[in-house]
C-alpha atoms as an extended CHARMM CRD file, in Angstrom:
* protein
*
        60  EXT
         1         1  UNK       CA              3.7100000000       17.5650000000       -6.1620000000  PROA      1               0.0000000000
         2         2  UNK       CA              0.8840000000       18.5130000000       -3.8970000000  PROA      2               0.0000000000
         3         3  UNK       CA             -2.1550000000       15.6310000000       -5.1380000000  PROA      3               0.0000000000
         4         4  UNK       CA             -0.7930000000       12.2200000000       -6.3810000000  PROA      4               0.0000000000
         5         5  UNK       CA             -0.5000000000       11.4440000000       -9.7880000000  PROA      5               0.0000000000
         6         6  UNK       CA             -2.8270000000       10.1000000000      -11.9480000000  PROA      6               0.0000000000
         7         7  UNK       CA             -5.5000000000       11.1930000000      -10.1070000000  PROA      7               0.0000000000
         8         8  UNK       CA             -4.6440000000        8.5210000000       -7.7960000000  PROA      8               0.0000000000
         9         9  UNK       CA             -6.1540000000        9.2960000000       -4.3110000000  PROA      9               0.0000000000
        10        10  UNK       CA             -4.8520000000       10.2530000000       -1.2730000000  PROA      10              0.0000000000
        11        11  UNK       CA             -5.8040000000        7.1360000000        1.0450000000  PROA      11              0.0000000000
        12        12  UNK       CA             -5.2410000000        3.7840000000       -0.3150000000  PROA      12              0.0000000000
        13        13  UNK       CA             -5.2560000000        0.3990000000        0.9620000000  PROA      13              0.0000000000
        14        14  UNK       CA             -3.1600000000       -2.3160000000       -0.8960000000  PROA      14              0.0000000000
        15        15  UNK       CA             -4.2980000000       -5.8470000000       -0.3050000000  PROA      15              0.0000000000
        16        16  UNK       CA             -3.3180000000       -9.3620000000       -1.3720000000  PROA      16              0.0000000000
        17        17  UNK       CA             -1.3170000000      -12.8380000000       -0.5360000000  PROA      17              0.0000000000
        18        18  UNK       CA              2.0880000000      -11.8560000000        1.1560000000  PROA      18              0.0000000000
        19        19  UNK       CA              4.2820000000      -12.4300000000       -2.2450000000  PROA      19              0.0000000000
        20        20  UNK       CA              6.7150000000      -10.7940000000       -4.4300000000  PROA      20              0.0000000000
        21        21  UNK       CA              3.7010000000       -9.1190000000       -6.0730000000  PROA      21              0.0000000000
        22        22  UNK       CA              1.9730000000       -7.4130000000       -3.2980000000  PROA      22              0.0000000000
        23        23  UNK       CA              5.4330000000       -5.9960000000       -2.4990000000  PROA      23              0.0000000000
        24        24  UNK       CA              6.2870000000       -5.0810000000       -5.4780000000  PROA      24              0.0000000000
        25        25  UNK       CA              2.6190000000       -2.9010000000       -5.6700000000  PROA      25              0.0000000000
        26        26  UNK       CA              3.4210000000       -1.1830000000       -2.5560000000  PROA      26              0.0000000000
        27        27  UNK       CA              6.9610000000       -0.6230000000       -3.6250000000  PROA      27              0.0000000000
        28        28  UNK       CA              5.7050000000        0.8950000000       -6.9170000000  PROA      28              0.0000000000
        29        29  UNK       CA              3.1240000000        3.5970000000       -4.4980000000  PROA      29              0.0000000000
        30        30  UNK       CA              6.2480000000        4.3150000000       -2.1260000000  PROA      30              0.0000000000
        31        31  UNK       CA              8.1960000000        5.5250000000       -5.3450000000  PROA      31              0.0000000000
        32        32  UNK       CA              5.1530000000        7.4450000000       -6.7650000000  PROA      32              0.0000000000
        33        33  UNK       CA              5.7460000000        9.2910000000       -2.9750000000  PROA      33              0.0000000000
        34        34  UNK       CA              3.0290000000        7.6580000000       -0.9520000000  PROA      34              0.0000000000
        35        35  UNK       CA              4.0460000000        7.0690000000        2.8770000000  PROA      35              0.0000000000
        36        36  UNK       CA              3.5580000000        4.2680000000        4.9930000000  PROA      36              0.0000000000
        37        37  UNK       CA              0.3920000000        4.6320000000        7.4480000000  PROA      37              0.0000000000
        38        38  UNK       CA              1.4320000000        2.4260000000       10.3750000000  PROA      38              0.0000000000
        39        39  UNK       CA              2.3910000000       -1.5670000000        9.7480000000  PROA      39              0.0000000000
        40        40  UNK       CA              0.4910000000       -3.8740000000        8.2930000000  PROA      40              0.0000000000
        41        41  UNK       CA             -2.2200000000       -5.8590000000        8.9780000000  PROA      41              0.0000000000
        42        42  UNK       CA             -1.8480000000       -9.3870000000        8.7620000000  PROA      42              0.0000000000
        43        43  UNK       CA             -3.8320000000      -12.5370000000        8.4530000000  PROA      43              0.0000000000
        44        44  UNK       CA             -4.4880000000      -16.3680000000        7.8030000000  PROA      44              0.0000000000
        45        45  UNK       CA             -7.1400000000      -17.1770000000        5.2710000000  PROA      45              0.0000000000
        46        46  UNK       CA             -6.5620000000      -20.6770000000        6.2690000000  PROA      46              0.0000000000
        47        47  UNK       CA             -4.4420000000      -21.0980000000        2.9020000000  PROA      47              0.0000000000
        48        48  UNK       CA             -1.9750000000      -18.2820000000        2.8120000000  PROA      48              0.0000000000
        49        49  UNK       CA             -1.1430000000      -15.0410000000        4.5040000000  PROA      49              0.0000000000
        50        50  UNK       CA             -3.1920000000      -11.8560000000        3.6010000000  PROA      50              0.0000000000
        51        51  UNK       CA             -1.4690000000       -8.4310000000        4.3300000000  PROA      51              0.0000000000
        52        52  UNK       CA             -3.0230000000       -4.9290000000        4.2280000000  PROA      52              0.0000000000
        53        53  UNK       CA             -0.9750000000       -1.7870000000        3.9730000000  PROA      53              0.0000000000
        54        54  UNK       CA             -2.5440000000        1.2640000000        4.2030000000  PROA      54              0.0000000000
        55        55  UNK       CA             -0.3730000000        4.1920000000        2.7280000000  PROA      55              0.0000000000
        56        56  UNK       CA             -1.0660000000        8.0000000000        2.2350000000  PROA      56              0.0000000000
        57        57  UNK       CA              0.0110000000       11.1310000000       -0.0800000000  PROA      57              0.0000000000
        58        58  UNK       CA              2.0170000000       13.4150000000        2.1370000000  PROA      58              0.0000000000
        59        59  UNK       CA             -0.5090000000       16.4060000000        1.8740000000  PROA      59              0.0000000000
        60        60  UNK       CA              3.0070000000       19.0430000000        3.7970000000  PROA      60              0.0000000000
């Protein structure tokens, strides 16, 4: 599949509290086909961890 599905774009950025459900929601865009774009980013919002995860449709 050359363009992600569901006219999804290309670039995404998944963030949200480091849980079962962010995981889970980047899980779900690795299975669609998306790839990893370097680790994570990570911080404290003084409550809970925050994580970004940038991930990207294989355009080759």
């Amino acid at each position: 599949m050359s363009t992600p599905p569901e006219g999804l774009p290309i670039y995404r950025v998944v963030t949200g509290p480091d849980d079962a459900t962010f995981c889970r929601r980047v899980s779900e865009l690795l299975t669609l086909g998306y790839q990893l774009h370097e680790g994570p980013s990570v911080t404290f919002d003084g409550a809970s961890v925050i994580v970004a995860q940038a991930v990207l449709w294989p355009t080759r």
